[in-house]
C-alpha positions in Angstrom: 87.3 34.7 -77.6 86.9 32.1 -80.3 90.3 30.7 -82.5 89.4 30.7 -86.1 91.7 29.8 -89.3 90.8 32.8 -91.1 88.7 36.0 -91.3 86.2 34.2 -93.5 85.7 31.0 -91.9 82.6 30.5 -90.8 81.7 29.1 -87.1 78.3 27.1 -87.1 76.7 29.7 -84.9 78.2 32.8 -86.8 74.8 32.3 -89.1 72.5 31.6 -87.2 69.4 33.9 -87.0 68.2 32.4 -84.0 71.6 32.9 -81.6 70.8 33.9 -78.5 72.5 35.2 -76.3 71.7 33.9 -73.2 72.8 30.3 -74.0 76.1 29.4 -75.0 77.7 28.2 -77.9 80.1 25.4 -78.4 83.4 25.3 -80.6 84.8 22.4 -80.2 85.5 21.1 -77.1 85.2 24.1 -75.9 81.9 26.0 -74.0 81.8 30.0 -74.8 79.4 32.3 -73.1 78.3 35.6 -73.7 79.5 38.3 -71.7 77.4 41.3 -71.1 79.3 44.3 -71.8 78.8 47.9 -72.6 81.0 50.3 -73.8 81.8 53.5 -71.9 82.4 55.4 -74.9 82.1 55.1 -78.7 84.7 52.7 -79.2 83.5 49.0 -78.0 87.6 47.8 -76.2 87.7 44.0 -76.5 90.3 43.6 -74.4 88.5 45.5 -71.9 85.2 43.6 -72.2 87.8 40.5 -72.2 90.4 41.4 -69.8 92.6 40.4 -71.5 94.8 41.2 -74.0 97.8 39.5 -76.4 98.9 40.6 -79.6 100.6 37.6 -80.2 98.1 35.1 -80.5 95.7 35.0 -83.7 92.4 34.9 -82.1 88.6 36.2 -82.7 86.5 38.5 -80.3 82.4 38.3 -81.0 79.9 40.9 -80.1 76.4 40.2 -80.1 73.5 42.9 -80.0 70.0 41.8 -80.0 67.4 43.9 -80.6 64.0 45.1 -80.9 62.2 47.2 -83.1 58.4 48.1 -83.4 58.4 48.6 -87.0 60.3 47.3 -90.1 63.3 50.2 -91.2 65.6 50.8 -93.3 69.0 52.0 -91.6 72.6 52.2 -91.3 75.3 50.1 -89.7 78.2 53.0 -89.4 81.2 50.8 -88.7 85.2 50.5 -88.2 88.2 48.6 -86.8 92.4 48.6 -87.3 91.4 44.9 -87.2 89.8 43.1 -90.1 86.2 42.5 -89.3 83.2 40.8 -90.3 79.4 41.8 -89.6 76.2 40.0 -90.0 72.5 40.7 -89.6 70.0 38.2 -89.1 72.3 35.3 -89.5 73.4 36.7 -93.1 76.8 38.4 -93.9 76.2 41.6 -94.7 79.9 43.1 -94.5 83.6 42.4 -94.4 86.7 44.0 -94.5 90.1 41.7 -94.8 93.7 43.5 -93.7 94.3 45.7 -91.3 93.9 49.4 -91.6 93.5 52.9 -89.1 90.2 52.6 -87.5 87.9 55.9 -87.5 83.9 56.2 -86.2 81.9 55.8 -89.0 84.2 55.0 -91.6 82.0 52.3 -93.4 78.4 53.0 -93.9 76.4 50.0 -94.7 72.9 50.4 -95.6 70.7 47.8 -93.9 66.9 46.6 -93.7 65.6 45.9 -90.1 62.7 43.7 -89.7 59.8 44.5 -86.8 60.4 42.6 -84.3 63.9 40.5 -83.4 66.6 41.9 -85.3 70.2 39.9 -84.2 73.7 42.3 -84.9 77.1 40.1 -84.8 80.2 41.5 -85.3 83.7 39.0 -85.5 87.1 40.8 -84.9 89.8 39.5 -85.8 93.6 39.9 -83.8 96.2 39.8 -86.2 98.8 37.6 -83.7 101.7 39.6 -85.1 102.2 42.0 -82.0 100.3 44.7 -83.0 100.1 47.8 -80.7 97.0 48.9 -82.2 93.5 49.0 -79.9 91.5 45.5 -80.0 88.1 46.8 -80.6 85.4 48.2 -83.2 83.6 51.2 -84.0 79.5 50.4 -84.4 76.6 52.6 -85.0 73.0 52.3 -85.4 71.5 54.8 -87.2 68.6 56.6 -89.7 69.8 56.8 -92.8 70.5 60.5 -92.1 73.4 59.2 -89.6 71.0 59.9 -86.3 70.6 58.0 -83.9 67.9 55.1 -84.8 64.6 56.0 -83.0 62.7 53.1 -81.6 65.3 50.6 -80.5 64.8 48.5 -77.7 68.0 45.9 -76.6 66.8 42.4 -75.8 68.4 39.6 -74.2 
């Protein structure tokens, strides 16, 4: 969990091509590690991963996928959350959505170039503080630009 002003601010790490997520990152005063998590079913549950969980306080949730690929692709990022969200690939924005809305799987498509080799996924959710009943999490999908699963990837820490 990282406290942010907005949506769009940036955190000095949120751009960074080179995070890694094996070392920690600092805001602040404060030491934040990563948190290996995976997600029994379609929908990635921050306040499971978290264990936590309350609506009234504006806060930030980070995932983090590395990965790996053999060969340069071109792809999809199939993506969604009631929460406004922010995604970037290789340290570079590549999609937001402001305001909240209901989530679905799949519900924004974003075409995407993967390079060979090291390939760094971050998504930043945002929790409205207003006591929202609504599930803290996000929808995310790798795929072909078919909407199949994409062939070939390997997770790296």
């Amino acid at each position: 969990w990282a406290r942010a002003l907005s949506i769009h601010e940036n955190l000095p790490w949120e751009q960074d091509p080179a995070l890694n997520p094996t070392k920690p990152v600092s805001l602040g005063d404060q030491t934040l590690r990563w948190k290996r998590f995976a997600s029994p079913t379609g929908f990635v549950d921050l306040d499971l991963a978290f264990d936590r969980h309350d609506p009234n306080t504006l806060c930030y949730g980070y995932a983090l996928l590395p990965i790996h690929l053999k060969q340069a692709t071109t792809a999809q990022l199939r993506a969604d959350s009631f929460h406004h969200f922010r995604i970037h690939l290789n340290g570079r924005q590549i999609f937001a959505r402001p305001g909240i809305n209901a989530d679905a799987p799949d519900r924004y498509v974003i075409p995407i170039h993967l390079n060979a080799g090291r390939n760094l996924i971050l998504i930043k959710v945002g929790q409205g503080g207003i006591g929202d009943s609504a599930r803290y999490g996000f929808y995310l999908r790798l795929t072909d630009t078919h909407g199949q699963p994409l062939r070939g990837v390997a997770e790296r820490f």
